[in-house]
Short mmCIF file of the C-alpha atoms (twelve columns), coordinates in Angstrom:
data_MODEL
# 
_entry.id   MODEL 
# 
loop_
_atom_site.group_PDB 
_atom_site.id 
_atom_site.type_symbol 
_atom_site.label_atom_id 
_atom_site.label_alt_id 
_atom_site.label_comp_id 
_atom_site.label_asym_id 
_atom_site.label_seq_id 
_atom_site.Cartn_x 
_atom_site.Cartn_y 
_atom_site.Cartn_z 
_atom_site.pdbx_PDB_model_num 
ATOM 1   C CA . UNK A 1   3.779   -23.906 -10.883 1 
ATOM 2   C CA . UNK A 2   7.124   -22.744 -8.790  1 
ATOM 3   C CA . UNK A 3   6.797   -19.062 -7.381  1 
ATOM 4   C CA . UNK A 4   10.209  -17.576 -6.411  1 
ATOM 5   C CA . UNK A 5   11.036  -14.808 -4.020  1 
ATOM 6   C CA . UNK A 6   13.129  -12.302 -5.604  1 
ATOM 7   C CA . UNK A 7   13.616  -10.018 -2.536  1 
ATOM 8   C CA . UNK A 8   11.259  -8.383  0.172   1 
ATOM 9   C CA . UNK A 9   9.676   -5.134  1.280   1 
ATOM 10  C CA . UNK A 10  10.294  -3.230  4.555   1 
ATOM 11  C CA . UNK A 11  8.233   -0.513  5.196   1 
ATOM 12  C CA . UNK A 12  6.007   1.087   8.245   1 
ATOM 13  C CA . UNK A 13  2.938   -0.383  7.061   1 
ATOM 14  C CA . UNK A 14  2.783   -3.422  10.042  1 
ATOM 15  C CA . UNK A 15  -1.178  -4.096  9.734   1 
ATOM 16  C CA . UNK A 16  -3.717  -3.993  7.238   1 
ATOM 17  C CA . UNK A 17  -5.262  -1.474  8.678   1 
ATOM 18  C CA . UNK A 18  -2.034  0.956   7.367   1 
ATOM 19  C CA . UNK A 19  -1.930  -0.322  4.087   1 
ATOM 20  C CA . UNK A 20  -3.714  3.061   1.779   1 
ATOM 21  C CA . UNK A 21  -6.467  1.751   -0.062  1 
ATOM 22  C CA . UNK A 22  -4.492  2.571   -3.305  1 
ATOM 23  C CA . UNK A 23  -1.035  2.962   -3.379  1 
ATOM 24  C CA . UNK A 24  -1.234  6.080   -5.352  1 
ATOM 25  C CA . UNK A 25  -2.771  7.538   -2.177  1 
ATOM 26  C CA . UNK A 26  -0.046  7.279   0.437   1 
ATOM 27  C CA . UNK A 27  3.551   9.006   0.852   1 
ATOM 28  C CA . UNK A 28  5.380   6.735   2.708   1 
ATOM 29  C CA . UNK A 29  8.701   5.211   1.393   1 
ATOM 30  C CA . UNK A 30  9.041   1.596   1.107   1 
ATOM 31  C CA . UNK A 31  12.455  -0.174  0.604   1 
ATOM 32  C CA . UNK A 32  12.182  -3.082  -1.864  1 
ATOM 33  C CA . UNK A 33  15.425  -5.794  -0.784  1 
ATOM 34  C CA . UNK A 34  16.448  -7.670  -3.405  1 
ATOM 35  C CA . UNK A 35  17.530  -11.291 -2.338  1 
ATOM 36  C CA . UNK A 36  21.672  -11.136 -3.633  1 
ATOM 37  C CA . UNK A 37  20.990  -13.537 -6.065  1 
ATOM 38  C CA . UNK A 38  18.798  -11.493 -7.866  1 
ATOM 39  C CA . UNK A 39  20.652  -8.133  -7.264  1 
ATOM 40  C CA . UNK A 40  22.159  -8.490  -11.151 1 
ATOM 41  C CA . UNK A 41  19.247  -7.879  -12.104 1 
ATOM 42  C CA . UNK A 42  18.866  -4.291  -11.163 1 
ATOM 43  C CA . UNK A 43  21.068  -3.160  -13.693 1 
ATOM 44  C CA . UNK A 44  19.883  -0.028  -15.408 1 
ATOM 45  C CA . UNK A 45  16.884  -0.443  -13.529 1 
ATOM 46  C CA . UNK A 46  17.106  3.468   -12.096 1 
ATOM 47  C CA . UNK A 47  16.829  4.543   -15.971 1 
ATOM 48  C CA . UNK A 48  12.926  4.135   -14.794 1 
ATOM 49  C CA . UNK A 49  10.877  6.370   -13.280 1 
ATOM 50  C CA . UNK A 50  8.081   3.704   -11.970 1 
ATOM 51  C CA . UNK A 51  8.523   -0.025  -11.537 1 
ATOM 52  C CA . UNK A 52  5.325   -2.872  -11.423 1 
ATOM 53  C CA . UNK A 53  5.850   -4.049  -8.743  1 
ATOM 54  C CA . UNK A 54  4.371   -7.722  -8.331  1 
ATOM 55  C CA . UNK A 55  3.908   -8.962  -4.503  1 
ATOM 56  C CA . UNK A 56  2.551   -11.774 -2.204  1 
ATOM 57  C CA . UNK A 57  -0.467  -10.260 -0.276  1 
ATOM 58  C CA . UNK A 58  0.691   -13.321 2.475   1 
ATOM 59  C CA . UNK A 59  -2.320  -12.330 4.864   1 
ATOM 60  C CA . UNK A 60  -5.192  -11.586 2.399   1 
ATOM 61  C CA . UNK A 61  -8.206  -13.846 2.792   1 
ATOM 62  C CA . UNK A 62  -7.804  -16.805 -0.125  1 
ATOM 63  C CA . UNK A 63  -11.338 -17.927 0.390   1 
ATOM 64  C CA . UNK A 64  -13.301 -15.045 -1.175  1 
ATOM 65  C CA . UNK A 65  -14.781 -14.922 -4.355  1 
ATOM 66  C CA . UNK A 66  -16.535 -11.877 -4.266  1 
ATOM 67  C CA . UNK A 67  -16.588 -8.668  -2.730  1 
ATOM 68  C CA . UNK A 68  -17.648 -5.399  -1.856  1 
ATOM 69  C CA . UNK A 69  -15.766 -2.918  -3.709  1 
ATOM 70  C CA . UNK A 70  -15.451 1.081   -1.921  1 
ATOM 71  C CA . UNK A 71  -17.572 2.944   -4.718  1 
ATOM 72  C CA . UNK A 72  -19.760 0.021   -5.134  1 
ATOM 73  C CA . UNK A 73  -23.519 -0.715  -4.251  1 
ATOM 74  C CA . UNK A 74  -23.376 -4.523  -4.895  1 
ATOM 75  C CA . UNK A 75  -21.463 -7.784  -4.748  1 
ATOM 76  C CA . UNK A 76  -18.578 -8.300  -7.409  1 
ATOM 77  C CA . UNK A 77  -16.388 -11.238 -8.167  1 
ATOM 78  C CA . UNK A 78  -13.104 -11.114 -6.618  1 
ATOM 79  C CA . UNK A 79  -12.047 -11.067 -10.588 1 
ATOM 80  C CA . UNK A 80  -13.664 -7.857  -10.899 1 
ATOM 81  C CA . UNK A 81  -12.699 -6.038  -8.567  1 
ATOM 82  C CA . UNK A 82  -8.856  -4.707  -7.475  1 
ATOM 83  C CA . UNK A 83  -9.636  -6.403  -3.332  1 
ATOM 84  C CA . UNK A 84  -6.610  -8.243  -2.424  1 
ATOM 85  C CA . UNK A 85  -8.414  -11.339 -0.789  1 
ATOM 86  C CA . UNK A 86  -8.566  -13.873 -3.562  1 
ATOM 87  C CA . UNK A 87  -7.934  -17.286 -4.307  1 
ATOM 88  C CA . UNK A 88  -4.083  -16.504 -5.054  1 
ATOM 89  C CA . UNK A 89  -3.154  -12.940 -3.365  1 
ATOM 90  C CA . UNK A 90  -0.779  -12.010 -6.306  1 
ATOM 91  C CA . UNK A 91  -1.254  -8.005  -6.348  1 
ATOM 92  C CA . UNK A 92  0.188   -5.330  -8.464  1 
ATOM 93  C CA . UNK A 93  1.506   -2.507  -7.789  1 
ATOM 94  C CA . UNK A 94  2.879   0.883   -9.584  1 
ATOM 95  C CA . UNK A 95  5.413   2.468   -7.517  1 
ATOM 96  C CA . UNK A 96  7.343   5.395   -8.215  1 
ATOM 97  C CA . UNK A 97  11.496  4.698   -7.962  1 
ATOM 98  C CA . UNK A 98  12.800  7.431   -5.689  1 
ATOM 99  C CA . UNK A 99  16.406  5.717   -5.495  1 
ATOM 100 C CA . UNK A 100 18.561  2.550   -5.889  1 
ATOM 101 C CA . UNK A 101 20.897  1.954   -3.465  1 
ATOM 102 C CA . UNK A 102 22.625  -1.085  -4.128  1 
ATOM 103 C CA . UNK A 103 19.776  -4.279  -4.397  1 
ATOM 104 C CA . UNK A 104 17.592  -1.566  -2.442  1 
ATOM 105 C CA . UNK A 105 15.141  -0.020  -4.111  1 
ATOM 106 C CA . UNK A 106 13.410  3.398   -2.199  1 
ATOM 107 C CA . UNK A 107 9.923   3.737   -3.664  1 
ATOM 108 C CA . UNK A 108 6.380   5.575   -3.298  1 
ATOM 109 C CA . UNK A 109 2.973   4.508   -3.351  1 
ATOM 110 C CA . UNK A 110 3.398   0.873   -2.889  1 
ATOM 111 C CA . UNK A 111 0.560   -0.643  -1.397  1 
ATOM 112 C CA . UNK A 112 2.051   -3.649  0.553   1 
ATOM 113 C CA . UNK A 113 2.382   -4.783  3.752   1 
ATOM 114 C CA . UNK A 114 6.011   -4.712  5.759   1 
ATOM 115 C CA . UNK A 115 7.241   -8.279  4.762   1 
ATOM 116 C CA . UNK A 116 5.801   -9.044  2.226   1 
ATOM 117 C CA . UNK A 117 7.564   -11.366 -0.910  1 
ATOM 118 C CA . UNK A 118 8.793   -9.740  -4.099  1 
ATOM 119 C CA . UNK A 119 7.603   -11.675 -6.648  1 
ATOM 120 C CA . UNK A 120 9.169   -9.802  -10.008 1 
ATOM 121 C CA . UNK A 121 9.536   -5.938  -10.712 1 
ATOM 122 C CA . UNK A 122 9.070   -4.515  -14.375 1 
ATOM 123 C CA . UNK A 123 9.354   -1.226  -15.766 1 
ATOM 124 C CA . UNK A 124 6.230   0.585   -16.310 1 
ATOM 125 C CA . UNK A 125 6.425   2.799   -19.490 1 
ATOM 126 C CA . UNK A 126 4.720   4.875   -22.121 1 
ATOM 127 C CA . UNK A 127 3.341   1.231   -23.732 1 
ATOM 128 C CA . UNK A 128 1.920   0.728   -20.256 1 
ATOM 129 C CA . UNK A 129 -0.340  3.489   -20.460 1 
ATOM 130 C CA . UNK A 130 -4.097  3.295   -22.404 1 
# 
């Protein structure tokens, strides 16, 4: 299996410690760079409102399989549970598209650290919701 990096975030969260629990619950603006390679495919992408945004949690712990969720009373599997420590640290992430500028996207409530990989970015539509 071959992971590439389509671009990178920049942002102020510097520590896991900034990083909201959900990224639904912060304000702050994250740029998402896209590598030039991959800036083609942008196009249209400002005809969405929110983007999935998929990204390499590079300093979660890899060795946990299960955790303590917030609202929880017990021990869940990493697999049952949203904690970014897990075997492979892909996370998820809906953000809301406040701009394009160029193969920059501006975006709220994204959850990652400052430096972390792009891994792919999606629309997230209507068929996206339950």
């Amino acid at each position: 299996m071959q992971l590439q990096e389509i671009g990178i975030i920049r942002n102020a969260y510097k520590s896991l410690t900034d990083i909201p629990r959900q990224g639904r619950l912060g304000d702050a603006v994250s740029e998402i760079v896209i590598h030039p390679a991959f800036a083609d495919g942008l196009l249209r992408i400002e005809q969405h409102q929110h983007l999935i945004v998929l990204y390499w949690a590079h300093l979660a712990k890899r060795d946990l399989l299960k955790t303590l969720p917030p609202a929880a009373r017990e021990l869940h599997g990493v697999f049952a549970s949203r904690s970014p420590g897990r075997p492979n640290p892909l996370s998820l992430c809906i953000a809301e598209l406040i701009e394009r500028d160029g193969s920059i996207l501006r975006v709220k409530h994204l959850d990652a650290l400052d430096g972390s990989a792009v891994i792919d970015i999606k629309p997230y539509t209507e068929m996206d919701r339950i």
